[in-house]
N, CA, C and O of each residue as an XYZ file, in Angstrom:
304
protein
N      -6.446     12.656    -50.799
C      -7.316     11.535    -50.558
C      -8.289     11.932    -49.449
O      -7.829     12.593    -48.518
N      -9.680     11.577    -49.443
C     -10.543     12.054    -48.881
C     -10.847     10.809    -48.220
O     -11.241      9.825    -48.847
N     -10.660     10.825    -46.852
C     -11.283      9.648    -45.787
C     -12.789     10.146    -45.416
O     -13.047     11.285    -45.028
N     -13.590      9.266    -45.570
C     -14.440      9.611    -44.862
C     -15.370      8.651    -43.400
O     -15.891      7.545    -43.541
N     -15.350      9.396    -42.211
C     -15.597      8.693    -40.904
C     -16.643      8.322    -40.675
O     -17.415      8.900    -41.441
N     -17.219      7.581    -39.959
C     -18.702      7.158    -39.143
C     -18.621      6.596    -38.607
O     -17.553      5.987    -38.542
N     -19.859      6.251    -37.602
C     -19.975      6.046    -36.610
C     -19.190      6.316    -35.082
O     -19.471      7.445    -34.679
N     -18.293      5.575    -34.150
C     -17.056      5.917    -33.583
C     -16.080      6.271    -33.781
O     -15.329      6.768    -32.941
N     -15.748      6.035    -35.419
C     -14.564      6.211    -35.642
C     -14.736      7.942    -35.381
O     -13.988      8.594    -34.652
N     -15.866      8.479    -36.134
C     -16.278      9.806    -36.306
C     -15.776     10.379    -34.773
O     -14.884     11.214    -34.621
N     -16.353      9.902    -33.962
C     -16.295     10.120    -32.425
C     -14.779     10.026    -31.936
O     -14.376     10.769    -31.041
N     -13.993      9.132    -32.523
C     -13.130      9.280    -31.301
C     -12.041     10.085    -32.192
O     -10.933     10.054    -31.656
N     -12.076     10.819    -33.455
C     -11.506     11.816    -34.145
C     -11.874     13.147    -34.013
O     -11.081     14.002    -34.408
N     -12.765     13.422    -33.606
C     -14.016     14.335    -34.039
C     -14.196     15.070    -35.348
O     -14.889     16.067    -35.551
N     -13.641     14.573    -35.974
C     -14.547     14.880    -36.905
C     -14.973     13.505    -38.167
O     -14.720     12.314    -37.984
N     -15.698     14.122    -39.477
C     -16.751     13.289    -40.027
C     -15.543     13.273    -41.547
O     -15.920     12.632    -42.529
N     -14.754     13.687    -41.582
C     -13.295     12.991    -42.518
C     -11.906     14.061    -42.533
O     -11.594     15.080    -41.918
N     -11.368     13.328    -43.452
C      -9.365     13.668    -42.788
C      -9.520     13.744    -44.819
O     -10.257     13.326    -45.713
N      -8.575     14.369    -44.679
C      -7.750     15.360    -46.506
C      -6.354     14.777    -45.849
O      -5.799     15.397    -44.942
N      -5.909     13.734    -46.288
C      -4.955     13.506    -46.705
C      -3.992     13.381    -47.423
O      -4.056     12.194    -47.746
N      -2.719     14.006    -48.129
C      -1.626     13.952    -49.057
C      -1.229     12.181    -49.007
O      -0.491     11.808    -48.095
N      -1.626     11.400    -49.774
C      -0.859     10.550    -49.805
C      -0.779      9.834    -51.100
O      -1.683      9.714    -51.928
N       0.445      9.371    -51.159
C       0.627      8.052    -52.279
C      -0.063      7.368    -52.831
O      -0.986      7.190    -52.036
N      -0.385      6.507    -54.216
C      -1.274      5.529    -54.106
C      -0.446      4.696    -53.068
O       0.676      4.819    -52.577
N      -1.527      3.750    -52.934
C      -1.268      2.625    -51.842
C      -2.644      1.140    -52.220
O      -3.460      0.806    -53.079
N      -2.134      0.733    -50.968
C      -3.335     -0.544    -51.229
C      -4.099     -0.063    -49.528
O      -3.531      0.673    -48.722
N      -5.376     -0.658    -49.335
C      -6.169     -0.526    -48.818
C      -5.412     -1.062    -47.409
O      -5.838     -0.677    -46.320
N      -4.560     -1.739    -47.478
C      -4.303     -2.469    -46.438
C      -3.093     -1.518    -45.857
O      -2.874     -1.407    -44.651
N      -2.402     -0.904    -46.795
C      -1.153     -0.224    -46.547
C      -1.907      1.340    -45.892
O      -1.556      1.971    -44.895
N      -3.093      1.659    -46.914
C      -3.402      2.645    -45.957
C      -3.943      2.588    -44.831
O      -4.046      3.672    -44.259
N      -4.462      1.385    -44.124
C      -5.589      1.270    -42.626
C      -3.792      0.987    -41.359
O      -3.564      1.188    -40.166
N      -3.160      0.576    -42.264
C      -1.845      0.819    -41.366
C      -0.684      2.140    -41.153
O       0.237      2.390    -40.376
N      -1.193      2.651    -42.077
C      -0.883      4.220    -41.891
C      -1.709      5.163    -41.241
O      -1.187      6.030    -40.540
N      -3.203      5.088    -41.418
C      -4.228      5.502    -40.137
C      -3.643      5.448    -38.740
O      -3.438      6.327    -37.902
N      -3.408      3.938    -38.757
C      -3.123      3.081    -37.471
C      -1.648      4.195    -36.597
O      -1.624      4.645    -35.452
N      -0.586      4.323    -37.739
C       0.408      4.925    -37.124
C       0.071      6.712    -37.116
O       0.289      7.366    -36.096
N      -0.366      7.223    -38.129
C      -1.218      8.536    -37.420
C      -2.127      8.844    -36.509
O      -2.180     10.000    -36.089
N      -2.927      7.946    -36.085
C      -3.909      8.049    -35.168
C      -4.022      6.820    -34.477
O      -4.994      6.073    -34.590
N      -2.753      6.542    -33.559
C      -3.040      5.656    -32.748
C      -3.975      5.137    -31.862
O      -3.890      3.958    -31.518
N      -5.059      6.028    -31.353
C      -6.192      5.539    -30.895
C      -7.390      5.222    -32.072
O      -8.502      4.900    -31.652
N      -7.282      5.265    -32.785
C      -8.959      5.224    -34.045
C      -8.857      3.589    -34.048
O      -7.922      3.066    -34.654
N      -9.307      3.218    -33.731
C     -10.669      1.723    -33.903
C     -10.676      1.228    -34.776
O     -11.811      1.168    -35.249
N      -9.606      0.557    -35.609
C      -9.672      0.004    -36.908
C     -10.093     -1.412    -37.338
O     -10.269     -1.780    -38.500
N     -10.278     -2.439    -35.779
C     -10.863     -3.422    -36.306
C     -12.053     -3.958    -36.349
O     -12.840     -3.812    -35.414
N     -12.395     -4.761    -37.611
C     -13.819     -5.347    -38.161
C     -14.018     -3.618    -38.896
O     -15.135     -3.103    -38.841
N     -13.310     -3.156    -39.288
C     -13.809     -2.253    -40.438
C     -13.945     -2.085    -41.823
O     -12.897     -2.176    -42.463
N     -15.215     -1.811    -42.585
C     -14.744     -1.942    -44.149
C     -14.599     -1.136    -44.451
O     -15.000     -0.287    -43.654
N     -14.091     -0.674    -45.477
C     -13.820      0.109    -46.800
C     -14.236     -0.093    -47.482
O     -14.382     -1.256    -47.857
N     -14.874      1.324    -48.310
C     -15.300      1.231    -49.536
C     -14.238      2.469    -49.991
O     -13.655      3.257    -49.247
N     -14.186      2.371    -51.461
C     -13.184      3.420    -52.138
C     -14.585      3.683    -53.329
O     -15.338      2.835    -53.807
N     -14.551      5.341    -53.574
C     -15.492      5.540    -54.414
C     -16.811      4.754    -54.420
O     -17.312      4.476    -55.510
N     -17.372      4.399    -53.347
C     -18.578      4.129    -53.085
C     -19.055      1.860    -53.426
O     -20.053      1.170    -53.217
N     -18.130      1.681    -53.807
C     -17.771      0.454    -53.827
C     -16.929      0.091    -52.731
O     -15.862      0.589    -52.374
N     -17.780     -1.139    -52.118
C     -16.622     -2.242    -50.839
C     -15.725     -2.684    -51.885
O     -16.022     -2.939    -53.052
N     -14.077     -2.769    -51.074
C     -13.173     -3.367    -51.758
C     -12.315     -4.093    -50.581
O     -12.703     -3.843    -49.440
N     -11.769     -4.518    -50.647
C     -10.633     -5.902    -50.083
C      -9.421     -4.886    -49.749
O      -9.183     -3.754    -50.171
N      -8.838     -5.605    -48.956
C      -7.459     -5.293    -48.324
C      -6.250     -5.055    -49.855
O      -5.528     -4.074    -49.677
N      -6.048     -5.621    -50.898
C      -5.147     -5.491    -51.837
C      -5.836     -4.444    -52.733
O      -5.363     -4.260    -53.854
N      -6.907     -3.748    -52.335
C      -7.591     -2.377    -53.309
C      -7.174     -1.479    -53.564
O      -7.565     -0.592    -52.806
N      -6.097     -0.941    -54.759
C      -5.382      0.044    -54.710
C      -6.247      1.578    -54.759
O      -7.115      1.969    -55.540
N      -5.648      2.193    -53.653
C      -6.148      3.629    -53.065
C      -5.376      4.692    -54.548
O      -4.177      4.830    -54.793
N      -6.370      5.191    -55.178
C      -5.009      6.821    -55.918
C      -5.713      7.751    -54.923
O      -6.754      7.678    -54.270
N      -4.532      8.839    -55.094
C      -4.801     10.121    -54.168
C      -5.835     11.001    -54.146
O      -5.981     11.941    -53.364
N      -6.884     10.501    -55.453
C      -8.243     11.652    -56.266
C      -9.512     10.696    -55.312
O     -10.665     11.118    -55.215
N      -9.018      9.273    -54.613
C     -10.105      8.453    -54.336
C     -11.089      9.447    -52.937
O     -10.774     10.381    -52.200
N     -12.176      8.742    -53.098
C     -12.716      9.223    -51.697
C     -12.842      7.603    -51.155
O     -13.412      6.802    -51.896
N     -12.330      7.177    -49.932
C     -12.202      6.051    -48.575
C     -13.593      6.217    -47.884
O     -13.834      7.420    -47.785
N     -14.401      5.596    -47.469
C     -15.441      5.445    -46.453
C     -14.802      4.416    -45.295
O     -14.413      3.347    -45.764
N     -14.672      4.549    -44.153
C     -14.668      3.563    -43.366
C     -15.671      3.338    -42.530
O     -15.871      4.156    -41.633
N     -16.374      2.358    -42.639
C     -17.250      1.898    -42.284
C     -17.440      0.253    -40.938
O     -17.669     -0.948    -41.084
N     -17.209      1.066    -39.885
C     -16.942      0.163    -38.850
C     -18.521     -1.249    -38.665
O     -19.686     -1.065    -39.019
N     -18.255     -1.822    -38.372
C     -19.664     -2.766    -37.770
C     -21.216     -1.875    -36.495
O     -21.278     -1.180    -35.481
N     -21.901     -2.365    -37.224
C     -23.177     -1.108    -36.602
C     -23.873     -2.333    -35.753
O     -23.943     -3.364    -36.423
N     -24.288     -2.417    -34.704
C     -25.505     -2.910    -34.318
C     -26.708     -2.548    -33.946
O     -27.031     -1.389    -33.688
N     -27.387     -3.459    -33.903
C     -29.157     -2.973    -34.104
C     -29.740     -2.829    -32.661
O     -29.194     -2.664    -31.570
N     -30.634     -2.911    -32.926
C     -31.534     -2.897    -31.572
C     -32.776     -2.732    -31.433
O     -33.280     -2.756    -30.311
C-alpha cells in the first residue's frame, strides 16, 4: 500500500510517502494504525483520498491502493 504525504505531514516524516505491507482495512482502521506507527504524524482534520477519489472513514483500503493524506491547507 502506497501512502502518500503532504504538506506537514510530509515534514514531520520526512519524507513525501511510506510502502506499506498491509491488510485490507477500512480507512479508519488504517489512520489508527499510522497513529500507532508514527506516533507523532498529525492526523487530525485530515482527508483521504484512495486512488485519487475522497472517501469516508468506512472506505475499504486493498493493499494495490495508493492513500493520499491530505491535511487542511490555509491561504493567505
Amino acid at each position: 500500500m502506497k501512502i502518500l504525504l503532504f504538506a506537514h505531514l510530509r515534514e514531520q516524516l520526512g519524507a513525501s510517502e511510506l510502502i506499506l505491507d498491509l491488510e485490507p482495512l477500512t480507512v479508519e482502521e488504517l489512520m489508527q494504525r499510522l497513529r500507532e506507527m508514527y506516533p507523532s504524524l498529525s492526523l487530525d482534520h485530515v482527508m483521504v483520498a484512495v486512488n485519487e477519489s475522497l472517501v469516508g472513514s468506512g472506505y475499504p483500503v486493498q493493499a494495490a491502493d495508493t492513500v493520499a493524506l491530505l491535511p487542511p491547507v490555509s491561504g493567505g
